[in-house]
C-alpha positions as CSV (number, residue, x, y, z in Angstrom):
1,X,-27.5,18.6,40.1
2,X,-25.0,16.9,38.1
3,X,-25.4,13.6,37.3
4,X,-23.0,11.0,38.4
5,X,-19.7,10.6,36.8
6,X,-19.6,6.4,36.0
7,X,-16.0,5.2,37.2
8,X,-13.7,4.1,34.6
9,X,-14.0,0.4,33.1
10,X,-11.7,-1.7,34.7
11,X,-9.0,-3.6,33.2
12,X,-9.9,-5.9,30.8
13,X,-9.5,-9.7,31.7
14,X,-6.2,-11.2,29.9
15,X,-6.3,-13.8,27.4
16,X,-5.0,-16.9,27.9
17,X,-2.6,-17.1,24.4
18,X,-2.2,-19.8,22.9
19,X,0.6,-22.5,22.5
20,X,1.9,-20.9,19.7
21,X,2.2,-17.2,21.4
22,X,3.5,-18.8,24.9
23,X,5.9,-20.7,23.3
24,X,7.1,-17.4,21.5
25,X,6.9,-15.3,24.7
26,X,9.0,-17.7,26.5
27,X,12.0,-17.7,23.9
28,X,10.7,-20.8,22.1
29,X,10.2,-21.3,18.4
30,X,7.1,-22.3,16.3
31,X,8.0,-25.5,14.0
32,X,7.2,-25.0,10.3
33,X,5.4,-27.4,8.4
34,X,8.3,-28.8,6.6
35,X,7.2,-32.2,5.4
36,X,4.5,-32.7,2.4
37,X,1.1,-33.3,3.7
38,X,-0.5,-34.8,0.6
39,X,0.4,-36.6,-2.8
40,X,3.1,-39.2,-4.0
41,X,5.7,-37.9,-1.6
42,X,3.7,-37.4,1.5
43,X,5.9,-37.3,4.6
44,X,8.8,-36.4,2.5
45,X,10.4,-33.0,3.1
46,X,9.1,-30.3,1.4
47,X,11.1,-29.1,-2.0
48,X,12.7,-25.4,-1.1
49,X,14.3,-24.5,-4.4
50,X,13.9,-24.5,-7.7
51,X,16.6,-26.9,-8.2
52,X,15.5,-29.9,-6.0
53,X,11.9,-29.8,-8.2
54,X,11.7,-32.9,-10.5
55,X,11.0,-31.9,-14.2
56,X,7.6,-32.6,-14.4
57,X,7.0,-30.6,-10.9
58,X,9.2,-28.1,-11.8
59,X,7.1,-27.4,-15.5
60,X,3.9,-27.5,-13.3
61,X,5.2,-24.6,-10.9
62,X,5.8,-22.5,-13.8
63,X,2.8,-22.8,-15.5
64,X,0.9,-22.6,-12.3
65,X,2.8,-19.2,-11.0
66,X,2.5,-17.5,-14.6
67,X,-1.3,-18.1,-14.9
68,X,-1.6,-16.6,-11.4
69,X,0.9,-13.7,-11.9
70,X,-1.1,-12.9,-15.4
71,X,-4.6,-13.0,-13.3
72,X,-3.0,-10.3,-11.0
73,X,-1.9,-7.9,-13.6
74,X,-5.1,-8.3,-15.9
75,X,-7.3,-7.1,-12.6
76,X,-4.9,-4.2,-12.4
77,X,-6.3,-2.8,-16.4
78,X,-9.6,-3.9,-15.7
79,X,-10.1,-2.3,-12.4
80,X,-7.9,1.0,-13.3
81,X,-10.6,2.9,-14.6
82,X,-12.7,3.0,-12.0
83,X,-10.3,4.6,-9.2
84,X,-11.2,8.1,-10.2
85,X,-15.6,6.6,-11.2
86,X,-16.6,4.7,-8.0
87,X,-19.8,6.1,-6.6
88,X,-18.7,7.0,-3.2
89,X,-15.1,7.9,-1.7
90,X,-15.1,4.8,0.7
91,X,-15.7,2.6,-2.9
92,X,-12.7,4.6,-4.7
93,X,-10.5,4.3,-1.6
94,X,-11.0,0.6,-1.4
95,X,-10.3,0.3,-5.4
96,X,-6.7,1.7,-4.7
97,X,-6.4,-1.1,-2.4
98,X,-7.3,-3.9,-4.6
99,X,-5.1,-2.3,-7.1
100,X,-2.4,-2.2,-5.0
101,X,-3.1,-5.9,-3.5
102,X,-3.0,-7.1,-6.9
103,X,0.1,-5.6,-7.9
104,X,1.9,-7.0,-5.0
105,X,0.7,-10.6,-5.8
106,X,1.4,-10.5,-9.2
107,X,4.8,-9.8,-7.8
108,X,5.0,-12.1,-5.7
109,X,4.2,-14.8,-8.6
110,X,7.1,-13.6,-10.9
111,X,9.5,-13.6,-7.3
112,X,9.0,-17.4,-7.5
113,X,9.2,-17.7,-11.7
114,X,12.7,-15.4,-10.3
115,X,13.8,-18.3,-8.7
116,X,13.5,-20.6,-12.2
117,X,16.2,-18.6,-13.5
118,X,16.5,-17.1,-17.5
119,X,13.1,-19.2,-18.2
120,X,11.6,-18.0,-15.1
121,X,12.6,-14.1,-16.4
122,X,11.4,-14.7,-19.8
123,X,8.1,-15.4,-18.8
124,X,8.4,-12.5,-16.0
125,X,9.5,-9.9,-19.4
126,X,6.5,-11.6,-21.9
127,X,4.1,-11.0,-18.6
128,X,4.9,-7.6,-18.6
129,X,3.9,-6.4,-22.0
130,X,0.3,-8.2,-21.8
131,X,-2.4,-5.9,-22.5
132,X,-6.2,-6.0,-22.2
133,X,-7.6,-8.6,-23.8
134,X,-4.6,-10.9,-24.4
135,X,-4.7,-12.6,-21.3
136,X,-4.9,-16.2,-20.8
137,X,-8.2,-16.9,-18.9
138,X,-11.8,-15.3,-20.3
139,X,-12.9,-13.6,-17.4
140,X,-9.9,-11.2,-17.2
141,X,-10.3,-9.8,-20.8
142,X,-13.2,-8.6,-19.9
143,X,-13.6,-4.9,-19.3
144,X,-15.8,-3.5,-16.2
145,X,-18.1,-1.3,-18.4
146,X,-20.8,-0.8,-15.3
147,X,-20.2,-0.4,-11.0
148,X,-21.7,-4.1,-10.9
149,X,-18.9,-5.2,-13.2
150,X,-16.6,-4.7,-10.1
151,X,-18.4,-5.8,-7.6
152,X,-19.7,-9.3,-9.4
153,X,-16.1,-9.7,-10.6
154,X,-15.0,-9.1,-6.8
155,X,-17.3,-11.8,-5.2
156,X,-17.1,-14.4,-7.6
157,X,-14.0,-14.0,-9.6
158,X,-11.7,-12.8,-6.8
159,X,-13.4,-16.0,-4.9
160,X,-12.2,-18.4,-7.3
161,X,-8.5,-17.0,-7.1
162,X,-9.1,-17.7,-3.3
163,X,-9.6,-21.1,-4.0
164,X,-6.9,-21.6,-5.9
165,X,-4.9,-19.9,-3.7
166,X,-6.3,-22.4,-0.8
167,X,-5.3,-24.8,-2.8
168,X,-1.8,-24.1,-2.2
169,X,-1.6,-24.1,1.2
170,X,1.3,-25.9,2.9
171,X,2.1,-27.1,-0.8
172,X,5.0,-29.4,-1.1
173,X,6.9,-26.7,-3.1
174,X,8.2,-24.2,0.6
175,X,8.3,-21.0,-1.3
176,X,4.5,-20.5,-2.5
177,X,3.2,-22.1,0.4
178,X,5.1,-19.8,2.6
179,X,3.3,-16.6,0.3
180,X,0.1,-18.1,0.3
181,X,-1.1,-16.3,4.2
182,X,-0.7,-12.9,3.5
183,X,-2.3,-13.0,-0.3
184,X,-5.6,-15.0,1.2
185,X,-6.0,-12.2,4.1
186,X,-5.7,-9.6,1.3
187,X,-8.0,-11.4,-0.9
188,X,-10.5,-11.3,1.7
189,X,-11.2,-7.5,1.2
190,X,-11.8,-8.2,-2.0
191,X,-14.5,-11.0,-1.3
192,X,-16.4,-8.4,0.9
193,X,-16.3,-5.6,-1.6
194,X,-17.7,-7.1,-3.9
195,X,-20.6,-8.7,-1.7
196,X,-21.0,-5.1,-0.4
197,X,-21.6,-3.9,-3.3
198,X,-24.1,-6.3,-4.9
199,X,-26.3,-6.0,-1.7
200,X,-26.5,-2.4,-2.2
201,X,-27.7,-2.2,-5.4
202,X,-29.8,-4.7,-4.4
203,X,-31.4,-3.0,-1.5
204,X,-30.8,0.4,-1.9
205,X,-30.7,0.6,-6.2
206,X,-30.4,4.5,-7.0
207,X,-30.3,5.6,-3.9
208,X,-26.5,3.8,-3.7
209,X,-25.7,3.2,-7.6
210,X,-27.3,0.6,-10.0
211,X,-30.4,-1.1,-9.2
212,X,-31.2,-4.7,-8.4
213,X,-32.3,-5.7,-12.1
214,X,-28.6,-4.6,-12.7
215,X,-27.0,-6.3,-10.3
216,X,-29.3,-9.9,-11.0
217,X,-27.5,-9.4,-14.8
218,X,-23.9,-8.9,-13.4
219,X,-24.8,-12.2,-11.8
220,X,-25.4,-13.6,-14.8
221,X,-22.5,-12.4,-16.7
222,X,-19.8,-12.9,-14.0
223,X,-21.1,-16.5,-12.2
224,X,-20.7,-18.3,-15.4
225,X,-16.8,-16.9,-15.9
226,X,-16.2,-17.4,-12.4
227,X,-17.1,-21.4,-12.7
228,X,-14.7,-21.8,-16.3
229,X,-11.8,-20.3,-14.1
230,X,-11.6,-23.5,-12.0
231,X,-11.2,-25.4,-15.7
232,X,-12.1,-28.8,-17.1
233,X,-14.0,-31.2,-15.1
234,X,-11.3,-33.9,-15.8
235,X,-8.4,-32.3,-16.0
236,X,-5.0,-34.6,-16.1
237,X,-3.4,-31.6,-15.0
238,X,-4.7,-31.0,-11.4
239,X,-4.8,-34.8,-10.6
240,X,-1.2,-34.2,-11.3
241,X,-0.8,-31.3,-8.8
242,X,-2.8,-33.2,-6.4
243,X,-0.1,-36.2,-7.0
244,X,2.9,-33.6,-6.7
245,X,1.5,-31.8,-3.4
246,X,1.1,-28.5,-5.0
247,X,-2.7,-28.7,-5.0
248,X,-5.6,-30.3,-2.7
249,X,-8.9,-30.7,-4.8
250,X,-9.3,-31.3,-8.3
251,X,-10.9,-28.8,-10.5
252,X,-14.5,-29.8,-10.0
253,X,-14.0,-30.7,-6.3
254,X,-13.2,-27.3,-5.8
255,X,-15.7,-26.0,-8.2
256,X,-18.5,-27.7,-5.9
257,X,-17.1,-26.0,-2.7
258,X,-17.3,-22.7,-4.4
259,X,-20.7,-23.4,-5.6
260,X,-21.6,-24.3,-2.1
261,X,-20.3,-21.6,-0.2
262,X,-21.6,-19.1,-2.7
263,X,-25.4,-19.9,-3.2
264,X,-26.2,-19.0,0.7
265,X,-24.7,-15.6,-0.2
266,X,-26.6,-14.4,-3.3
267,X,-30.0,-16.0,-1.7
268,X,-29.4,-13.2,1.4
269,X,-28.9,-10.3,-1.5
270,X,-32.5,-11.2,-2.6
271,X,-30.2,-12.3,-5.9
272,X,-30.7,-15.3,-7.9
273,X,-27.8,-17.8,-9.4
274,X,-28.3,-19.1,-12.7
275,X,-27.5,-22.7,-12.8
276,X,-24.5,-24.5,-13.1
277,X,-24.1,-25.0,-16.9
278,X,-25.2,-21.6,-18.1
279,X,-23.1,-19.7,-20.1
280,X,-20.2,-21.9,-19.4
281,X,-17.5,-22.1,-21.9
282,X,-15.4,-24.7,-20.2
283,X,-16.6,-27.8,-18.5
């Protein structure tokens, strides 16, 4: 006897959308942010070109967007080796995606320096003939000479450029903040690549790639970095993108979120964090 054939599901319930969607669906428009939410100028409308920025802003966006554009293109060398060397096909297929994610934001850094004109350009040219080693931060002159490399580098590096990038949400200056949405849903790929890959080695050690001794020592070497990227403790420099809008913590508030957020995360790998002040270089 055959058994019973179960009748199809039935439709499934419809979500109520939200004000944002209805408004769309019923030929409405969703109002940008256009006024600056923190800073000096709070309340004021937000700057949209390159023009309207006052010096002292305008120097600070520069600085800010070449830093970040370098980052991109120095993950690009360090991660190129090991498109054709991950362990498994899933791990090489998801390396050509954080290549390609990177690329793409370090473009869309040197589209805004585009926007400062022949000085934006010149640092856009020097940007482009930067090879390993001669980058501006530590941690991305660093070659990934073992698996754990990438994914240590991945979930706290990468983390700390998610940060920053955070930190530029809804900025007073309309052009980053309006890129800043679709580089933090990329970035999170990278943020769970590199915690996939830890826990791994942890658990599974030879059986995956690595052991758990190796991926404690990645640790180690990356955490440290990964704490210097979010630079000095009192830096004039942030209290004036803080001042300006561009930026929402200073370094060291931001440092203490990241330290937060990360310590429940290596404690579930079985892992260990080294504390605050080792290997640190900047403070």
């Amino acid at each position: 006897m055959e058994a019973p054939v179960a009748p199809p599901p039935g439709p499934a319930p419809p979500r109520t959308p939200g004000p944002a969607s209805r408004s769309l669906k019923e030929g409405g428009t969703i109002e940008p942010i256009r006024e600056i939410l923190w800073g000096d100028q709070a309340g004021v409308r937000k700057y949209e070109t390159s023009e309207e920025l006052p010096e002292d802003l305008r120097k600070l966006v520069i600085r800010l967007m070449v830093v970040q554009a370098d980052t991109e293109f120095a993950s690009i060398q360090q991660h190129r080796p090991w498109l054709d060397s991950a362990p498994t096909l899933e791990d090489r297929w998801i390396e050509a995606r954080i290549v390609a994610d990177e690329a793409r934001h370090g473009l869309q850094a040197c589209r805004i320096l585009r926007d400062f004109g022949e000085e934006g350009q010149k640092y856009i040219d020097e940007l482009l003939t930067k090879r390993e080693g001669e980058h501006k931060l530590d941690a991305f002159n660093i070659a990934f000479d073992r698996w754990s490399d990438v994914g240590a580098f991945c979930c706290f590096v990468d983390r700390v450029g998610v940060y920053q990038l955070r930190a530029f949400q809804e900025c007073s200056y309309g052009p980053l903040a309006r890129a800043m949405p679709l580089m933090l849903s990329e970035e999170q790929l990278h943020l769970n690549f590199g915690f996939s890959v830890l826990k791994r080695m942890a658990k599974d050690g030879a059986k995956y790639n690595g052991s758990k001794e190796e991926a404690q020592a990645s640790i180690e070497k990356w955490y440290p970095r990964s704490l210097d990227m979010f630079g000095h403790s009192n830096s004039e420099t942030s209290r004036k993108a803080i001042a300006h809008g561009l930026k929402r913590w200073t370094n060291e508030e931001a440092r203490e979120r990241f330290i937060r957020e990360v310590t429940p995360l290596v404690k579930s790998m079985g892992l260990e964090l080294p504390s605050s002040d080792f290997d640190r270089h900047i403070l």
